[in-house]
C-alpha positions as CSV (number, residue, x, y, z in Angstrom):
1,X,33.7,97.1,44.0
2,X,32.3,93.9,42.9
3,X,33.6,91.7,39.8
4,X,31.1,91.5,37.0
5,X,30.8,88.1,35.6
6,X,30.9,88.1,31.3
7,X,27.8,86.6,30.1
8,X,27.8,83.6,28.1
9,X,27.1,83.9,24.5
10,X,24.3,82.3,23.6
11,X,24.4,79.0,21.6
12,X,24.5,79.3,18.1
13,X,21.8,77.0,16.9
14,X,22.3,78.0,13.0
15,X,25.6,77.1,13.4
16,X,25.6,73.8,15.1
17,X,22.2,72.7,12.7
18,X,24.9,73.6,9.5
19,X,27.8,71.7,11.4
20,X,25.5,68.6,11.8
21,X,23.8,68.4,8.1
22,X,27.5,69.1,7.0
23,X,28.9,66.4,8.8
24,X,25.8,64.1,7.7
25,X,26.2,64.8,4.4
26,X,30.0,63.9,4.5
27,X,29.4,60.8,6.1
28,X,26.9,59.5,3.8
29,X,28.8,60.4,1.2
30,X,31.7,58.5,2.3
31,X,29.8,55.6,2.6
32,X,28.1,55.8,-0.8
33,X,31.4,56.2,-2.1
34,X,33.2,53.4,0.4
35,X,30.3,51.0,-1.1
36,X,30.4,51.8,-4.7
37,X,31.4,48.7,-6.5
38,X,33.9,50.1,-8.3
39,X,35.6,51.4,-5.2
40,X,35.0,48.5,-2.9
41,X,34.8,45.6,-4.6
42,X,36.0,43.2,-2.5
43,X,32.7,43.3,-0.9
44,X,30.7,42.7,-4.1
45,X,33.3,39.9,-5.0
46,X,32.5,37.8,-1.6
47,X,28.7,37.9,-2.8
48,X,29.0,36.8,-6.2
49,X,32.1,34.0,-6.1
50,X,32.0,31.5,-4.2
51,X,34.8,29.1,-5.1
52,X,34.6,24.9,-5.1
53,X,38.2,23.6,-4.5
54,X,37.3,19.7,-4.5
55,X,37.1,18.3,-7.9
56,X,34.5,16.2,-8.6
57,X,33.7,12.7,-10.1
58,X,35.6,13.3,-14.0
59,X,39.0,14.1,-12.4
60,X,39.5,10.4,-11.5
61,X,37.8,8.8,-14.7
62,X,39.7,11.0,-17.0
63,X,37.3,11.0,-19.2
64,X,33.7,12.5,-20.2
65,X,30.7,10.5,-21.9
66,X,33.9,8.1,-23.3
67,X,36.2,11.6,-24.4
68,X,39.4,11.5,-23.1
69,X,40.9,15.6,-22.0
70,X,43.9,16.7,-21.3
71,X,44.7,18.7,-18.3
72,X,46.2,22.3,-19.8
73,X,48.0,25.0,-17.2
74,X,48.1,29.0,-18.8
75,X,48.6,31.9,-16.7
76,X,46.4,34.8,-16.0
77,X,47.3,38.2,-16.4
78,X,48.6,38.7,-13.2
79,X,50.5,35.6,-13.4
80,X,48.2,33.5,-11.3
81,X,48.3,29.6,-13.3
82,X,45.0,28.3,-14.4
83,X,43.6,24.8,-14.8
84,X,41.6,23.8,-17.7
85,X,40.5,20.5,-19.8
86,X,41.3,20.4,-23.3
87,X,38.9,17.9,-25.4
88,X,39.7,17.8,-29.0
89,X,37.7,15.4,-31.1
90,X,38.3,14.2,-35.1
91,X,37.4,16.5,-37.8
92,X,35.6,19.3,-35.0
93,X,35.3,22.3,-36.7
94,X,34.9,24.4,-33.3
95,X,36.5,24.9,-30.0
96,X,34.3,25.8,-27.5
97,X,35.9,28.1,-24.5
98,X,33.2,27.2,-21.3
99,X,32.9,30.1,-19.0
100,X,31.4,28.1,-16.0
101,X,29.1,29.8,-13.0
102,X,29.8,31.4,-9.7
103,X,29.6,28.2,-6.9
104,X,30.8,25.3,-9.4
105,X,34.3,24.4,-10.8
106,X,35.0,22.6,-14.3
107,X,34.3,19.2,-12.9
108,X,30.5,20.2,-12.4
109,X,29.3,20.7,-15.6
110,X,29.7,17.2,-17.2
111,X,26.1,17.0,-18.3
112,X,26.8,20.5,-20.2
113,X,30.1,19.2,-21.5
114,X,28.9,16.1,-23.3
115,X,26.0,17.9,-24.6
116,X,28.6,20.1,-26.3
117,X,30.8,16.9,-27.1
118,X,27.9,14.9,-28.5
119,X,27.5,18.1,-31.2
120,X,30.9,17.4,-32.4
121,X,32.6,20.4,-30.8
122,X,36.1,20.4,-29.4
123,X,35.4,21.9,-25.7
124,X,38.0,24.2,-23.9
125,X,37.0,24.4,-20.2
126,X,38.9,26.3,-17.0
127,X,39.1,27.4,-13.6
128,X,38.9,30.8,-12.7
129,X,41.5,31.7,-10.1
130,X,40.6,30.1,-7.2
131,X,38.6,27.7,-8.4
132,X,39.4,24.0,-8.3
133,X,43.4,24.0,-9.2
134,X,43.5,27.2,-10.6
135,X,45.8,29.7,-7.8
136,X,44.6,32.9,-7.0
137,X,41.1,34.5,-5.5
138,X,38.4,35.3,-7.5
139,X,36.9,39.1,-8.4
140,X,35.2,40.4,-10.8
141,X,38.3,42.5,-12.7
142,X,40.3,39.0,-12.1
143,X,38.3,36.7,-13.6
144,X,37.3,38.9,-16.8
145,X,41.0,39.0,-17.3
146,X,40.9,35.1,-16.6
147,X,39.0,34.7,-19.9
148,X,40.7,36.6,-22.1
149,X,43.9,34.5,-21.1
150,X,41.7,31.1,-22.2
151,X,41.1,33.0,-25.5
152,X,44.5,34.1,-25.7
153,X,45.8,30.5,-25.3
154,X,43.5,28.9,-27.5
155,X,44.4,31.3,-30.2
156,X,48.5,31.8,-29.3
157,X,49.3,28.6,-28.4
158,X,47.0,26.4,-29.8
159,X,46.7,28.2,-33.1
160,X,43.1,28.1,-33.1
161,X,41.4,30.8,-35.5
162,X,39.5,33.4,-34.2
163,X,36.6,32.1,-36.3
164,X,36.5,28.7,-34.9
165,X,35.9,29.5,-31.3
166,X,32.3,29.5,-29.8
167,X,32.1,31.5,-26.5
168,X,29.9,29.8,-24.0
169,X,28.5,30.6,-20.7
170,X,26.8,29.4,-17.9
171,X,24.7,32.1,-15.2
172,X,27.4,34.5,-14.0
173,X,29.7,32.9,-16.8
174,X,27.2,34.8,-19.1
175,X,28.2,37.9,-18.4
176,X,32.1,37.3,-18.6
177,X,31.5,35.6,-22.1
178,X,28.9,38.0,-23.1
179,X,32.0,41.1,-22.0
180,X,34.6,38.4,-23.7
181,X,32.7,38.2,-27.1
182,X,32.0,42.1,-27.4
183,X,35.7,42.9,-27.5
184,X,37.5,39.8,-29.4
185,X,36.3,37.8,-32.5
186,X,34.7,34.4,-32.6
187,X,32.4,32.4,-34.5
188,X,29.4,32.3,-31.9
189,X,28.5,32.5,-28.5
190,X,26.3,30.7,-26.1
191,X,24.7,32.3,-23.0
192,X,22.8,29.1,-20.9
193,X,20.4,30.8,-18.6
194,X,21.5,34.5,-18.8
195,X,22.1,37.1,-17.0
196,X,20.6,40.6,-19.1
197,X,23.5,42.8,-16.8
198,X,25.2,41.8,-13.4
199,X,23.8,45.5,-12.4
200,X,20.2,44.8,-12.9
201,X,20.4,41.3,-10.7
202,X,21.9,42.9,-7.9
203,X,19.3,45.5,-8.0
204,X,16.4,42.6,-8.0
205,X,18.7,41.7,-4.9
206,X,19.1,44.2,-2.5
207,X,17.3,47.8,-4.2
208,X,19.9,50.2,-2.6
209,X,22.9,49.4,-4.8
210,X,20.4,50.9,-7.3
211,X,21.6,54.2,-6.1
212,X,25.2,53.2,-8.3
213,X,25.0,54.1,-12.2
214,X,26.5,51.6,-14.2
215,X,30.0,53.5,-14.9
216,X,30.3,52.9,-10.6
217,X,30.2,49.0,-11.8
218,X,32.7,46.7,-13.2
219,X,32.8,47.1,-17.2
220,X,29.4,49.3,-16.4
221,X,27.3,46.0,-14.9
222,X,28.9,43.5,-17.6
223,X,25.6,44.5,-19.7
224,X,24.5,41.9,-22.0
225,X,21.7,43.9,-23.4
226,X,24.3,46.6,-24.8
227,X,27.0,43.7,-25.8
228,X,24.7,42.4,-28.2
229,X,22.9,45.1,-28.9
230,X,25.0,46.2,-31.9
231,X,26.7,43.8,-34.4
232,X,28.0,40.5,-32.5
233,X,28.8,37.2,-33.4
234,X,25.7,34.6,-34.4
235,X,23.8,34.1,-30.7
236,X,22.5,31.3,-28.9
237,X,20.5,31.7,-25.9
238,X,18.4,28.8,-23.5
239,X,16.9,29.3,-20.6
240,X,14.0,27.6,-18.3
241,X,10.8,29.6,-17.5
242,X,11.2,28.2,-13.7
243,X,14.5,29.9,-13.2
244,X,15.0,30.8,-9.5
245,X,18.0,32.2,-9.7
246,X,18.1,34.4,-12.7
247,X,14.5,34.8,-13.6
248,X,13.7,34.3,-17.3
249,X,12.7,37.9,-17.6
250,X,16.8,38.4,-17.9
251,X,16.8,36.3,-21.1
252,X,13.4,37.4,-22.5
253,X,14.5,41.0,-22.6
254,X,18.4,40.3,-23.5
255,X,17.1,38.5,-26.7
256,X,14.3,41.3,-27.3
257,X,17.3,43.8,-27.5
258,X,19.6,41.7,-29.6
259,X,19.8,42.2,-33.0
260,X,20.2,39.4,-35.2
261,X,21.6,36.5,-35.7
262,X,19.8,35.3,-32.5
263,X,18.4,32.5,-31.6
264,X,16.1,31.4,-28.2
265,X,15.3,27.9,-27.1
266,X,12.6,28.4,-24.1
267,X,12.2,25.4,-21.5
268,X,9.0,25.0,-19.6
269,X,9.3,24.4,-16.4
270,X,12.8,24.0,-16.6
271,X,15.2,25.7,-13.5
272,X,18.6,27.0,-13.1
273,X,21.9,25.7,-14.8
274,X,22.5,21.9,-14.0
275,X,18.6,21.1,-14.3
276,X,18.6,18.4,-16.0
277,X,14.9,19.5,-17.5
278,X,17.7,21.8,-19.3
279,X,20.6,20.5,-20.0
280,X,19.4,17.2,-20.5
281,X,16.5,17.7,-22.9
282,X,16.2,17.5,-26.3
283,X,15.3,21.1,-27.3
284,X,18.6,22.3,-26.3
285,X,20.6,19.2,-28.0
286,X,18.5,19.9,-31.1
287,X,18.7,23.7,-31.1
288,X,22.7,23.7,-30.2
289,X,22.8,21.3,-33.2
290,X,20.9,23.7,-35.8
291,X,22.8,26.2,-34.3
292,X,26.4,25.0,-34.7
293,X,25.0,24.3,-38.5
294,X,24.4,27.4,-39.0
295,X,28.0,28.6,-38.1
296,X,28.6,27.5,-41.7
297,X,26.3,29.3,-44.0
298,X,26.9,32.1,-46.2
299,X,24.6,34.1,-44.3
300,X,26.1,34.1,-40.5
301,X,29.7,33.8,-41.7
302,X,29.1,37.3,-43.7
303,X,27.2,38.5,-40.3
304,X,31.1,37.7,-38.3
């Protein structure tokens, strides 16, 4: 009597083809959901901040274009302390609060700061967290909180009204003024070489974060075009047509969407924040000038 052997069953294809797109499937999805901005943005946050410690030439001199400043502390909301400069000049009707870029600290901008100090505004500038003094890291939820604790301070503890603060920003600064101004009160805000959202220039990029809606972003992309879409405080936009950075299409379209009161001031040939073809020329000194004029008059004060 001999011992049949059993027979082997025979593969199940159909099975193994389903086990493998199942598996697939669950792995890409992981990874679109590992990479989503909102879920892992520590990633996103090592692209877009890139912190200067060193202070540069104004921290010795004390001084900017002859005004003096005075070096202000004020925590975050997660108790992280903050480093600004406080300029306050006679008879200034305005405090600005400067929202400075992504690779620069508060010590970089002095051509921007005594444009604003040469219009007879006080000026308000800090560090995000860990940026020049301030403690901390940056990301993106950190350093929008970062900016409502300057407007906080300026408002609490300097008893500064509402209506006499001007919310500027500079390239990724933009976007955390433009998010700043849509949900407090102010007077006017100033977006130098803007950013339309911070979805749409990481999208002009690298295309495959397109595949993330804006509710998988920060504050849904920090969108400019929907901030001031609606009512907002009187606008001031400039921006140079040879942006490489953040190309001018950004601010052409932002200030096709606004609605009024808006203003533009175009530069030819002019680059990215810190050209001096920008911040040094006498379209922007003229039009902030107008601009801060206009603060005054029946019509934008009834527009706030």
């Amino acid at each position: 009597m001999t011992d049949k052997k059993p027979q082997a069953k025979p593969f199940n294809w159909r099975w193994f083809l389903r086990a493998v797109a199942l598996s697939t499937l669950l792995i890409m999805l992981g990874f679109y959901i590992c990479m989503c901005p909102m879920v892992n943005g520590g990633v996103y946050d090592k692209i877009m901040f890139h912190p200067t410690k060193k202070l540069d030439g104004p921290w010795t001199v004390r001084e900017i274009a002859g005004h003096k400043y005075d070096d202000v502390y004020f925590k975050s909301k997660n108790g992280a302390k903050l480093h600004a400069w406080y300029f306050v000049q006679p008879n200034a009707k305005y405090t600005v609060l400067f929202n400075h870029g992504n690779g620069v600290n508060l010590s970089y901008r002095v051509e921007e700061l005594t444009l604003l100090l040469n219009a007879g505004l006080n000026v308000f500038t800090y560090d995000y967290q860990g940026y020049g003094l301030s403690e901390g890291s940056p990301s993106m939820p950190r350093v929008l909180e970062d900016s409502f604790a300057a407007y906080n301070y300026l408002v609490d503890t300097k008893q500064i009204a509402p209506d006499r603060i001007i919310i500027f920003g500079e390239s990724l600064g933009t976007a955390v003024a433009g998010n700043l101004a849509s949900k407090v009160k102010c007077a006017g805000v100033i977006l130098q070489c803007p950013l339309a959202s911070v979805r749409r220039r990481g999208i002009e990029l690298f295309f495959p974060v397109a595949m993330y809606p804006d509710f998988m972003w920060v504050e849904s992309g920090l969108n400019n075009v929907k901030n001031f879409s609606g009512k907002h405080a009187p606008l001031f936009m400039i921006a140079g047509t040879a942006d490489p950075m953040i190309p001018i299409g950004h601010a052409d379209d932002l200030y096709k969407s606004a609605t009024e009161p808006k203003q533009f001031v175009r530069i030819e040939g002019a680059a990215h924040t810190g050209d001096p073809k920008l911040v040094c020329s006498t379209e922007y000194a003229e039009g902030l000038k107008q601009f801060v004029a206009s603060l005054d008059s029946p019509e934008q004060k009834h527009a706030q």
